[in-house]
C-alpha positions in Angstrom: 0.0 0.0 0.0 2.8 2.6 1.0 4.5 1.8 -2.6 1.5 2.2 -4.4 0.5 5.8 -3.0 4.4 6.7 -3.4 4.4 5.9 -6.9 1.4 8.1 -7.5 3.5 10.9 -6.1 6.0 10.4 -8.5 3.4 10.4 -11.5 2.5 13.8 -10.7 5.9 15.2 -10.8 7.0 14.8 -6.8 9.9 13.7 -6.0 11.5 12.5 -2.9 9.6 11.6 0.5 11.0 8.1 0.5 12.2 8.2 4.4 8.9 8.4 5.6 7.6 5.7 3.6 7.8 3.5 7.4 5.5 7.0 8.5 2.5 6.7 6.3 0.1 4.0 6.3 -1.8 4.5 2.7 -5.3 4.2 2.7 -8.1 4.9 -0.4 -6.5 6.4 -3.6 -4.1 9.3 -2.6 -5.1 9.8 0.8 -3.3 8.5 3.8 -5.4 6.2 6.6 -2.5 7.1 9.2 0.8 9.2 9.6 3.2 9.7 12.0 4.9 12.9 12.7 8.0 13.2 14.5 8.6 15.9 16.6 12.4 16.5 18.1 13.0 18.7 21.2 16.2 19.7 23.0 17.1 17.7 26.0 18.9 18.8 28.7 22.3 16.9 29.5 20.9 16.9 33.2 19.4 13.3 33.3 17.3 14.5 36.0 15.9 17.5 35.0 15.5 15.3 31.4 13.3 13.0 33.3 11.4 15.9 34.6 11.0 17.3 31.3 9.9 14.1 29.9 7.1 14.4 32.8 5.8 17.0 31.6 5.5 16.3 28.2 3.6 12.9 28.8 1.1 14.7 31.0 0.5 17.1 28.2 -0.3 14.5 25.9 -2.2 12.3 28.7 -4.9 15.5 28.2 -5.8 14.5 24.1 -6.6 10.7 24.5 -7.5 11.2 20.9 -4.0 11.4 20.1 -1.7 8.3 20.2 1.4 10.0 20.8 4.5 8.9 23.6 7.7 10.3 24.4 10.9 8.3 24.2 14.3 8.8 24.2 17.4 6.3 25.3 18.5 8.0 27.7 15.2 8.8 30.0 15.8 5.0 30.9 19.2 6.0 32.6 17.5 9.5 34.0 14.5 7.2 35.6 17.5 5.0 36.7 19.0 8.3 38.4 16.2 9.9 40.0 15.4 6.4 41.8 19.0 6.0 42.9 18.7 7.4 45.8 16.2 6.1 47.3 17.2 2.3 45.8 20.5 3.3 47.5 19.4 3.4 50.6 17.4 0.4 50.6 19.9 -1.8 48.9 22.9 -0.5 51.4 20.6 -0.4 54.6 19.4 -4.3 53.8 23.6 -5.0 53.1 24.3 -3.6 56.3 21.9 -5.5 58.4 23.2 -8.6 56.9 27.2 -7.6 57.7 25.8 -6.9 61.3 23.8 -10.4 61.9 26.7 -12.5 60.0 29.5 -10.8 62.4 27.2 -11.2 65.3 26.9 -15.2 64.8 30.6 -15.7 65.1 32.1 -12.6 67.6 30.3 -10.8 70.4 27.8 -8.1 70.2 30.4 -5.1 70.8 32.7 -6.2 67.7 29.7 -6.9 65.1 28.7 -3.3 66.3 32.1 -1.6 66.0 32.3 -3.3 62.6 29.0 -2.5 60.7 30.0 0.9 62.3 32.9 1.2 60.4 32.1 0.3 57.5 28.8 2.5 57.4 31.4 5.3 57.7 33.3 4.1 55.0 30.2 4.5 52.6 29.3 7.4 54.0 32.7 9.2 53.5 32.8 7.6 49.4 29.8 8.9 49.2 31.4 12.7 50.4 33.5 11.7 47.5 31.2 10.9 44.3 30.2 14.2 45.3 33.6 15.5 44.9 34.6 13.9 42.1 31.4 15.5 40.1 30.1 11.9 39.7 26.5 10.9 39.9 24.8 7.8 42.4 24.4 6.0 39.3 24.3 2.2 39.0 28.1 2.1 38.4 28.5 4.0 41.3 25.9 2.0 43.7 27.5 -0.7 42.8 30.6 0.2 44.0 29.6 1.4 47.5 28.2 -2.2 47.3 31.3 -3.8 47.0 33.1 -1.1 49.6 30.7 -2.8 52.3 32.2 -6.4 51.3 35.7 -5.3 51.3 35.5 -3.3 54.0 34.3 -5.1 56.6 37.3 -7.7 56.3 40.0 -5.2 58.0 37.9 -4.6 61.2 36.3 -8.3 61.5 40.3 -10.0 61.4 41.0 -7.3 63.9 38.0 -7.9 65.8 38.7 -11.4 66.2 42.2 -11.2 67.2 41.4 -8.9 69.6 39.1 -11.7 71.3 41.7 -14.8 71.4 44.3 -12.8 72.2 45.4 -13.4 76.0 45.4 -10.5 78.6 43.4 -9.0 81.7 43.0 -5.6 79.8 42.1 -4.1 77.0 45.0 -2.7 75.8 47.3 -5.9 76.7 44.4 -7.2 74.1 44.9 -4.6 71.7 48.5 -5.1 71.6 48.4 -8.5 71.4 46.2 -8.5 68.2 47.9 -5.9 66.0 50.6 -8.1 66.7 49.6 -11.3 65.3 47.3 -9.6 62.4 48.4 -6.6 61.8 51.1 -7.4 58.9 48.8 -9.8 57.6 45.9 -7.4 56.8 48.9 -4.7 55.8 49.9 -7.7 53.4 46.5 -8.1 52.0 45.3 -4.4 51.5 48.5 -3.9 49.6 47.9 -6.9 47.1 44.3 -5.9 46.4 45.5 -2.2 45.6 48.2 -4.3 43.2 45.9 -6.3 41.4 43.6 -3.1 40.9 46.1 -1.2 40.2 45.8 -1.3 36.0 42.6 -0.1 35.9 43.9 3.1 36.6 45.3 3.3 33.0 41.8 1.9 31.4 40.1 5.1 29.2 36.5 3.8 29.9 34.7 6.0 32.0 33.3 3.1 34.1 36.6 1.4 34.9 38.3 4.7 35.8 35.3 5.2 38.7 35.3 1.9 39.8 39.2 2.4 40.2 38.7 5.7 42.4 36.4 3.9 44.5 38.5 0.7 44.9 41.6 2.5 46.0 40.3 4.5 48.0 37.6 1.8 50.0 41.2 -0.5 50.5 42.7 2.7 51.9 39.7 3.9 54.2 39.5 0.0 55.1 42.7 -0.2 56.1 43.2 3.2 58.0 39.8 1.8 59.8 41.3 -1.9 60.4 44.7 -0.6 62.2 43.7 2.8 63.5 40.3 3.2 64.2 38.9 0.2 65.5 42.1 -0.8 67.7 41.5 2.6 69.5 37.7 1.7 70.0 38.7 -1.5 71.7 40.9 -0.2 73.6 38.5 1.7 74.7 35.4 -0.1 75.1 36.3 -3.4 73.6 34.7 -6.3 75.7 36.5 -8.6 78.1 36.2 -12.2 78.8 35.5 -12.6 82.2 34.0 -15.6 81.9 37.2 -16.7 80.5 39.3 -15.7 83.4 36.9 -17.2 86.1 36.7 -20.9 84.5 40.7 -20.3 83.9 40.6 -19.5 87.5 38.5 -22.3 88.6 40.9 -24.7 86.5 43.9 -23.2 88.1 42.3 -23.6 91.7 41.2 -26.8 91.2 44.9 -27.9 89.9 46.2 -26.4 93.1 43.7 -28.4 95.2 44.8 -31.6 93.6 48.6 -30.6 93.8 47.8 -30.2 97.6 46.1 -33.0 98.4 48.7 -35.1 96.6 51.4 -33.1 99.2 49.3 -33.9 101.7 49.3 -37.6 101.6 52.5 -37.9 100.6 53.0 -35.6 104.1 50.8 -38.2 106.1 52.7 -40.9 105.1 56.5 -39.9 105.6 54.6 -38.4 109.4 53.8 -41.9 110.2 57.0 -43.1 110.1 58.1 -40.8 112.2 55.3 -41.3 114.8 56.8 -43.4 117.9 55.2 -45.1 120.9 56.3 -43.1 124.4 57.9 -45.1 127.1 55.3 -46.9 129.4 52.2 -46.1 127.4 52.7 -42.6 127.3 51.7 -41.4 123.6 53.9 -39.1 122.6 54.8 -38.0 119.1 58.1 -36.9 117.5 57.8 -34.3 115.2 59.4 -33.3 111.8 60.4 -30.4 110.3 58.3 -31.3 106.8 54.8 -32.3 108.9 52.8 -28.8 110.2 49.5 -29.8 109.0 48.0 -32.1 111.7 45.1 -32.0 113.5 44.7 -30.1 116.8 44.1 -33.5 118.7 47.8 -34.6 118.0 49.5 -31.4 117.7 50.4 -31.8 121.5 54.3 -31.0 121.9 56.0 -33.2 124.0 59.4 -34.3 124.8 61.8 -36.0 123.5 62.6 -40.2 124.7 65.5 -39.1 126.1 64.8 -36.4 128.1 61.2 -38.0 129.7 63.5 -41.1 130.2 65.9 -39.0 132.1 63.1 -37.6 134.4 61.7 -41.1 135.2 65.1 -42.5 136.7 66.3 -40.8 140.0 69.9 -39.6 140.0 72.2 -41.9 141.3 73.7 -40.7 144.5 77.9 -41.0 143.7 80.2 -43.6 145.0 82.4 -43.1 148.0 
């Protein structure tokens, strides 16, 4: 139908019209059953103020039903994406914090899983500072990122965290102390091969793989400033203390004492009774050694020694003339 009305143009002497052959739908003879008419507007480079712009324009036509007309461009699908962002943002992250807090919860005490989420909120919350900075939008790219700061973050305070609870000592800083020194060159170790192996994408020319470098680098950095700095100040602070540990340890240790006693004890009782020796003439008296003090009132009667109660028994003898 739309080559036969075109070729009637061209019998009367028109020429040209060919690109909107897809535009007209030819009905009876020479006249057109439907026609589409482009119309082409400026958009603003603004995605947001776009989307509001596109807004407007569809409630303008929502007011002539009559007229099946819509409003599209590519890129209102990125400026819907933006002007929901924000709020998607703060659903996505809130629900991805949440789940950091109750994972760390299940395996260290309420304090560290608190400390931790903490931290890492921060973390998001200070890249965020930065988008801003950096004249970059919360995008998806950019979401996505703060995303992954949450997961990489978190692993510098949690290995601190838990080194901090095995590690021996009455205190908290004897604690502290203790775990920057078993952990602390490991998670220096490990921050500095992640920033290694991201490290190329700095010299990437795509837009996306420049901003996910910027974000990377400086989550590793923020994480690891958090992981040796921050948090081991907290704890020293406020960090909790296993008192529960010290009191079994102290039952143990009482208990190995007791045995260690009683063992002395016996072994007392028995090297006493070979020392124990029947009084002349039924008197019970009891010679004592230096090793046994332990007795019982009842025999811990001092007497004399054989020789001296011997002596008092037998009268002097007079001498011999």
């Amino acid at each position: 139908g739309n080559r036969r009305s075109l070729m009637s143009i061209e019998m009367d002497g028109v020429n040209g019209g060919r690109e909107f052959a897809a535009d007209i739908q030819a009905g009876d003879g020479e006249v057109a059953a439907e026609s589409r008419i482009w119309f082409f507007v400026a958009m603003s480079t603004d995605n947001t103020v776009a989307w509001r712009e596109y807004a407007k324009m569809s409630a303008v036509l929502a007011l002539e039903p009559a007229i099946q007309a819509s409003v599209y461009n590519f890129k209102y699908e990125f400026a819907y994406c933006d002007m929901m962002m924000p709020l998607f943002g703060l659903k996505n992250l809130g629900m991805a914090a949440a789940t950091i807090f109750i994972v760390v919860y299940l395996f260290l005490p309420f304090s560290i899983a608190v400390i931790s989420t903490f931290t890492v909120v921060c973390i998001d919350v200070i890249l965020l500072g930065l988008i801003s900075v950096a004249g970059m939008s919360l995008n998806t790219i950019t979401l996505v990122t703060l995303l992954l700061a949450l997961a990489l973050a978190i692993d510098y305070s949690c290995h601190i965290g838990h080194a901090y609870v095995v590690a021996p000592g009455r205190t908290r800083i004897e604690k502290t102390t203790r775990a920057i020194a078993d952990i602390g060159f490991s998670i220096i170790n490990a921050a500095g091969s992640t920033l290694l192996g991201t490290l190329f994408l700095a010299a990437s020319q795509s837009p996306v793989f420049r901003i996910f470098f910027l974000l990377i680098w400086s989550t590793i950095f923020l994480g690891l400033i958090s992981g040796m700095a921050f948090v081991p100040v907290v704890l020293s602070l406020i960090g909790p203390l296993n008192h529960d540990d010290e009191e079994d340890d102290d039952e143990s240790a009482h208990g190995k004492i007791a045995k260690l006693t009683g063992r002395g004890s016996r072994r007392s009782s028995v090297s006493s009774s070979s020392t124990v020796s029947v009084a002349h003439a039924g008197a019970q008296t009891t010679r004592w050694t230096d090793d046994v003090d332990s007795l019982d009132e009842e025999f811990h009667t001092p007497s004399k020694s054989h020789d001296t109660q011997q002596a008092a028994q037998w009268p002097k003898q007079q001498p011999m003339l």
